[in-house]
N, C-alpha and C positions, 0 to 999 in steps of 0.2 A: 504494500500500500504506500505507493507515494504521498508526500503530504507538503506543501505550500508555505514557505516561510512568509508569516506577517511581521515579521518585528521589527521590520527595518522604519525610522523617524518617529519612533515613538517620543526620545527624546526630543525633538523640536519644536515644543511648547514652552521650555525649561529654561531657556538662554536668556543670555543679559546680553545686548551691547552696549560696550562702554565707549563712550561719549568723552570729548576734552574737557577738562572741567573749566571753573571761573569762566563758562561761556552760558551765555542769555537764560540757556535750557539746562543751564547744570542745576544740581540736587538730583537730578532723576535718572536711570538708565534710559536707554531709548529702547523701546519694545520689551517684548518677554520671551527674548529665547538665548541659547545656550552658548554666547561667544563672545571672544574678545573684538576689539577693533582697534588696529593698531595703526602701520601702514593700509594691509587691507584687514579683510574681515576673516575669523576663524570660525566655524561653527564644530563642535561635536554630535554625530548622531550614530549610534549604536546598530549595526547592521549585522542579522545572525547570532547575536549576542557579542559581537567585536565590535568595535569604537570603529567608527571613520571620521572622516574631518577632509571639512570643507571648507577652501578660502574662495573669496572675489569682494564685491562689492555691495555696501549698503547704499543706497540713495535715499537720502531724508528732505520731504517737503513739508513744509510748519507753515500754516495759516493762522494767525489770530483776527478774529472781531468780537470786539467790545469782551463778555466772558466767554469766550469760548475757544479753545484750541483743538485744531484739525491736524494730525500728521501721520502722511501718507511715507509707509517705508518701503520699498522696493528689493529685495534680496535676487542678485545674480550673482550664484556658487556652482564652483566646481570641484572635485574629489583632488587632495592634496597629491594622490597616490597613482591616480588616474584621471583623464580626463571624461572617460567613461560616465561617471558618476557625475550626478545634475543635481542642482538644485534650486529653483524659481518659487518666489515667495510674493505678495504683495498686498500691506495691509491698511487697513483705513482706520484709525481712533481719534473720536471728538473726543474731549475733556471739555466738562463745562465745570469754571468755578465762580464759589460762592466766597462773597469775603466777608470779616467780621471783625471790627477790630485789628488788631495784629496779625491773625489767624484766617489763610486761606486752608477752603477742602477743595479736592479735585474730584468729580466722579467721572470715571472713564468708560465708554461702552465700545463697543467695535462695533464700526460701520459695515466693512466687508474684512474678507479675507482668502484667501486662495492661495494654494500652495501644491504644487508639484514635485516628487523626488523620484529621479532612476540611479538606485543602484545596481551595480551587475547586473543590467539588463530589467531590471524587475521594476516597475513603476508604482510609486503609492501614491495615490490622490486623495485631498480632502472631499470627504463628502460633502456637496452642496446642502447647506442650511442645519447641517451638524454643529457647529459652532454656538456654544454660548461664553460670553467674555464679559466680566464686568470687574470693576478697579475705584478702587477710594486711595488717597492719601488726604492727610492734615500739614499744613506750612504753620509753624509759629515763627513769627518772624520777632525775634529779641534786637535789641538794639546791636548789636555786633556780633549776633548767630544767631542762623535760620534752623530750624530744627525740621525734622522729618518724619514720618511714617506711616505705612501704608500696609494695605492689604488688596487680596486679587484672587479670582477663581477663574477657571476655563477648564472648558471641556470640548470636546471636537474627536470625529470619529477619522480616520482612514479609510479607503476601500486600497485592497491588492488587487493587481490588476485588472482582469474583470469578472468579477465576483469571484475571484479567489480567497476571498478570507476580509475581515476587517481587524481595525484596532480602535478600542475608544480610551482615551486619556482625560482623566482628571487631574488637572493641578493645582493647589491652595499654595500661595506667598506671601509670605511679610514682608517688611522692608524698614531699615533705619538708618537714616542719614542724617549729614549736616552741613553747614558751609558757613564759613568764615573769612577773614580777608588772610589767613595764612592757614588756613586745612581744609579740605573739602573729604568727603567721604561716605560712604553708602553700604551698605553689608542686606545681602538679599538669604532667606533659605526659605528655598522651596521644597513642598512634598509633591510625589506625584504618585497614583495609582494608577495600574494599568491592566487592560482589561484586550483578550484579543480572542479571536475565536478562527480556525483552518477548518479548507473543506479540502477534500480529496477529493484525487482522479478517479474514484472507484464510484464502481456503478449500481446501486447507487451512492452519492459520494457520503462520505461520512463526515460527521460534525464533529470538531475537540476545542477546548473551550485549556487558556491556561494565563497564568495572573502575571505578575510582574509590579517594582515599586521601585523608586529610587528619591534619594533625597540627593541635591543639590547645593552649596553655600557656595553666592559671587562675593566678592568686594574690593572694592574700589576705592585709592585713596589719592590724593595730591598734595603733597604738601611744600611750602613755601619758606626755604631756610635764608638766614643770611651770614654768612661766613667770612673773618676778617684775612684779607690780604694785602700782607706789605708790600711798599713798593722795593724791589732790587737796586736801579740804581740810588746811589748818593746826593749827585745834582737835580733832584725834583723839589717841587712843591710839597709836595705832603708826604708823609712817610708809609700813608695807606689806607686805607678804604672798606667798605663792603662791597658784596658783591652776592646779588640775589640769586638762588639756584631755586626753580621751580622745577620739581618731577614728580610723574605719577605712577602709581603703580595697581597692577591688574590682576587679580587672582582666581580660578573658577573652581571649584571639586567637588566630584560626583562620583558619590557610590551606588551603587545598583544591585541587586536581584532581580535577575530574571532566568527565563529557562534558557536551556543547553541546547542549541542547535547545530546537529550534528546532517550535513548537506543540507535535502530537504524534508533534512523530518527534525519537530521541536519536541523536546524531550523537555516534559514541565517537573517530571519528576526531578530528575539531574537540574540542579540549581548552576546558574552560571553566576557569578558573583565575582565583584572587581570593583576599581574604581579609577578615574582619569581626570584629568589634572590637565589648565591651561596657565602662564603666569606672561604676564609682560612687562617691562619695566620702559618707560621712555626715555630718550637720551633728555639730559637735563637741557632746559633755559634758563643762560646766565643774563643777567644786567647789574652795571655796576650803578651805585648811589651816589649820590653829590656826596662831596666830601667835606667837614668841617673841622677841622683842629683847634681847639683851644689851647690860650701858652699856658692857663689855671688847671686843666687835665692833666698834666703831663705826668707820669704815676702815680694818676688820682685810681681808687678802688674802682669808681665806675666808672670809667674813660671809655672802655668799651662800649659800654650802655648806654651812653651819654651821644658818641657820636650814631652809634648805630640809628637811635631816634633821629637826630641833626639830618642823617641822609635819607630817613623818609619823611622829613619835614614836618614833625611832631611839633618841635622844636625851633622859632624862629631867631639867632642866635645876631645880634648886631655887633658887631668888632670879633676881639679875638682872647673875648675872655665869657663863662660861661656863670661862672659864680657858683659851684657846685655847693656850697654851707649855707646859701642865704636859704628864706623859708620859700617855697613856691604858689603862684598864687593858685586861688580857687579856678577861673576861669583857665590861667594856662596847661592846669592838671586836663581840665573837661576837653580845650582843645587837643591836647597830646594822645590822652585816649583816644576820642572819635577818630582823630586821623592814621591813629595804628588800626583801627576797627573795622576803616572806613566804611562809618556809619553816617557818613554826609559827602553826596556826590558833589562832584566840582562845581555844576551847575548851585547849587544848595550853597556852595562856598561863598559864591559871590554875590557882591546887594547889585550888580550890575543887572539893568533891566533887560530883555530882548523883547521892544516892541511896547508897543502902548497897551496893550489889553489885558500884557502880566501884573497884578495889584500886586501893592508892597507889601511886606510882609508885619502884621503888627507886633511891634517889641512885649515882650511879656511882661519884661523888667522895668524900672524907670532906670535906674541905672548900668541898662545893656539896652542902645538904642540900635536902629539898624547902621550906622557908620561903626561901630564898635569892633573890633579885629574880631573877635571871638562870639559875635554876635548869632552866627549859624549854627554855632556847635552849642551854645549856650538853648538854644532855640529846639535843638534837636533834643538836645539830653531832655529837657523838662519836657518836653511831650512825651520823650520815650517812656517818663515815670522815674528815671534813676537819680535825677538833683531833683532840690527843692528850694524856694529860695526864702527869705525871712519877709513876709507880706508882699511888699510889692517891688522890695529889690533884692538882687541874689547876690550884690558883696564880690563879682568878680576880682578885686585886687585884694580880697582877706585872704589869711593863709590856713591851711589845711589840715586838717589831722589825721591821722594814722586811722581814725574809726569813718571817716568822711572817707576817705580813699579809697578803701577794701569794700566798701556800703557800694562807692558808686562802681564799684567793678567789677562788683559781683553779679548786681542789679541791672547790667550792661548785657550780662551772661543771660539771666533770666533763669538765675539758678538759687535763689534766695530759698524756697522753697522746700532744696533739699533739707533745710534744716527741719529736726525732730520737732515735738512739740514743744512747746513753754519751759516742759521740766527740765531742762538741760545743762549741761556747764560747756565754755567752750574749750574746758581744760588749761587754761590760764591761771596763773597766779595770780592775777590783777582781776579778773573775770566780772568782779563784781563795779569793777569801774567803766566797763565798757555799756555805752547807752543800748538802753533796749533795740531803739529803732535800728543798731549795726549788728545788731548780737546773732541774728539768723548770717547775714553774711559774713562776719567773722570767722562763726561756726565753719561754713562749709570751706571757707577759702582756706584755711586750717585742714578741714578734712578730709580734703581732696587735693591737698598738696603745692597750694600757691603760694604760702604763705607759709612760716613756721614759729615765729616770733622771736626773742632774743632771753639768751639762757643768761640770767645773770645772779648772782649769789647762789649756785644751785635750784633758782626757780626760774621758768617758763614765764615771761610776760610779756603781754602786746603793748603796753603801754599807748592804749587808744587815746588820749589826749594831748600825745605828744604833737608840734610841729612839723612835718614834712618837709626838708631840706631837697631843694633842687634835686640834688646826687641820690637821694631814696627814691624818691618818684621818678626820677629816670631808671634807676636800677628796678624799681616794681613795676612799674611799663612794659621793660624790656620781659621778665620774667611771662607776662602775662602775654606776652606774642608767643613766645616759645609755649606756655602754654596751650593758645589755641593751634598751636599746630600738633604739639607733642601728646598730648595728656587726650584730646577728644578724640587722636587717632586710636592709641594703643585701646582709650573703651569702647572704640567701634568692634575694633579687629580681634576684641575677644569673643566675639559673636565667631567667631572664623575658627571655629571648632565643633566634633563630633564626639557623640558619647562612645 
């Protein structure tokens, strides 16, 4: 009794394409199936119970009006191994969203879809009107990171060529991402059940019916360093610099269960069991930063941290001294932040009008008017919720404290939250001097490793009331970039594991 292999694309519900990140449509994979995209596109799909893989080309077309986004993706693949081996895909999804607040949902449905695969001679088609697809995500958008997460179902049948056998797949996927102006990243795991049923040549032919499952973890990361480099000769202007390195990284792994296919006969009994692996890594982009030197830095503690801000323009620095011991004020702290966050676009930077019909923007404060240097970032932070100001003026040139700083930057994060209830200590020695309104952020900045406070006579203290010296706020600046690139990646990527 001959018997009909169905197994082949079952996998190709399961894929991520990964997408460049810090572009328009980043936070989101593109589509839902099982591959990298690098130079070109990689796809895995499982044929006979062996992997095959397929490169060529994705083509993405994005339409937006008013709430709604249209993007049509076109898949022309060929067999890495063989040219034999096809594969022609091409799909329709509206997302319509809903906004509220800070917080966009996406809901996705599939408009069409159609897809084609010949392997070794063998063709699988989708069944016409087999298909059901539907997709949610939530956007919170915190003032210096976008947070992520979604969920999604699909099911769709195969037919073997003609009426030789079908396959129907279900897939359920979660998803958790994030972005920021130095890390982007996304961690996907999908389940899938698989369902197929062969007829045979025999007459008359026989039915067998046999299961299959596999799980799935993509994820995706980018992250945004900057790395100091001296300069070699002697006769230059400056002694050296940073220098931005952006690179991303791609990782796909899939284990499966399914049956032994031995030619053409599937043997459900005999388990075939495995797993296959895609990773990519992109050559880096470098750019170098303006450079600033102070003669007041020169083996100061934070020199490093100091100019690293100076070169993304945190920091607006006149002559050639920085004043690292004086106190720093309220407003240049809020600018310094926003613009390592950048949580105010260039446009938002400037009081420059385009056109008659833009209204000016009214001052919150009496004392932060719109000529004011730091009037946009001053504008942005109080909306976002993370300053406050004392009635009706916010005291831009007062100086700072230790509990005001860790409050507005944590509060930036949109991570206040994580702290416990009421009953808590933040393990401080001082604990009971730090004000209620900083105590959740305190808490978490503390607990999650941004912050660690200063060991002195044998005890732990924050000393929340202290002044904030230039040189501390640019060194907890600096710390908190490295943050968002280091610390939100490694808690994605430990989703990036199987029991």
């Amino acid at each position: 009794m001959k018997r009909r292999s169905i197994l082949t694309a079952v996998f190709m519900v399961m894929t991520v394409c990964f997408t460049l990140l810090f572009s328009p449509r980043a936070l989101s994979f593109t589509g839902y199936e099982m591959g990298l995209n690098d130079k070109e596109y990689r796809e895995i799909v499982f044929v006979s119970g062996k992997p095959t893989v397929f490169k060529g080309t994705v083509k993405e077309t994005t339409r937006v009006r008013d709430n709604n986004e249209q993007v049509t993706l076109s898949y022309k693949l060929e067999g890495v191994s063989g040219s034999d081996n096809k594969l022609s895909r091409s799909v329709k999804l509206t997302t319509s969203i809903e906004k509220r607040g800070n917080q966009e949902v996406h809901v996705t449905t599939l408009d069409s879809l159609t897809e084609s695969i010949t392997i070794d001679g063998q063709q699988y088609k989708l069944v016409k009107d087999s298909v059901f697809f539907n997709g949610s995500k939530v956007i919170d958008h915190q003032t210096v990171i976008d947070y992520l997460t979604g969920n999604w179902h699909l099911k769709k049948v195969y037919e073997i060529g003609r009426g030789e056998g079908e396959v129907t797949v279900e897939m359920s996927g979660e998803s958790d991402g994030y972005r920021n102006a130095w890390g982007e990243g996304e961690t996907r795991a999908v389940q899938v059940v698989l369902q197929g049923e062969w007829i045979s040549d025999d007459d008359p032919p026989d039915v067998s019916e046999w299961q299959g499952s596999a799980r799935a973890v993509m994820n995706r990361a980018l992250s945004r360093n900057l790395n100091y480099s001296e300069s070699n000769p002697e006769l230059i202007s400056f002694s050296g610099g940073f220098v931005e390195n952006r690179q991303e990284d791609q990782a796909l792994k899939v284990t499966y269960d399914l049956p032994t296919v031995s030619g053409d006969t599937i043997l459900d009994r005999a388990r075939n069991r495995g797993e296959e692996n895609l990773a990519y890594t992109s050559p880096p982009e470098v750019k170098r930063l303006f450079v600033k030197e102070c003669k007041d830095l020169r083996g100061h503690w934070a020199r490093r941290s100091i100019e690293a801000l100076c070169g993304l323009g945190a920091f607006d620095i006149q002559g050639d001294y920085f004043y690292p011991g004086l106190a720093i004020r309220r407003g240049e702290y809020i600018k310094a932040l926003m613009v390592i966050g950048d949580a105010v676009t260039e446009e938002e930077a400037t009081t420059a009008r385009r056109g008659r019909k833009e209204p000016v923007e009214e001052p919150i404060f009496l004392d932060v008017d719109n000529n004011h240097p730091y009037f946009k970032y001053i504008q942005t932070a109080y909306r976002k919720g993370i300053v406050q100001g004392n009635g009706a003026v916010f005291n831009p040139n007062s100086n700072l404290t230790r509990a005001e700083a860790i409050s507005i930057m944590v509060k930036a994060m949109g991570l206040e939250s994580l702290a416990p209830t009421p009953a808590y200590t933040t393990g401080y020695y001082d604990d009971a001097q730090i004000p209620l309104w900083a105590k959740d952020s305190v808490y978490v900045a503390t607990n999650y490793g941004l912050i660690k406070g200063d060991l002195i006579g044998g005890n732990r203290l924050f000393r929340p009331l202290d002044i904030v010296t230039r040189a501390e706020a640019a060194s907890l600046l600096d710390q908190f970039r490295v943050y968002l690139n280091q610390d939100f990646r490694r808690d994605r990527e430990r989703i990036y594991r199987f029991p």
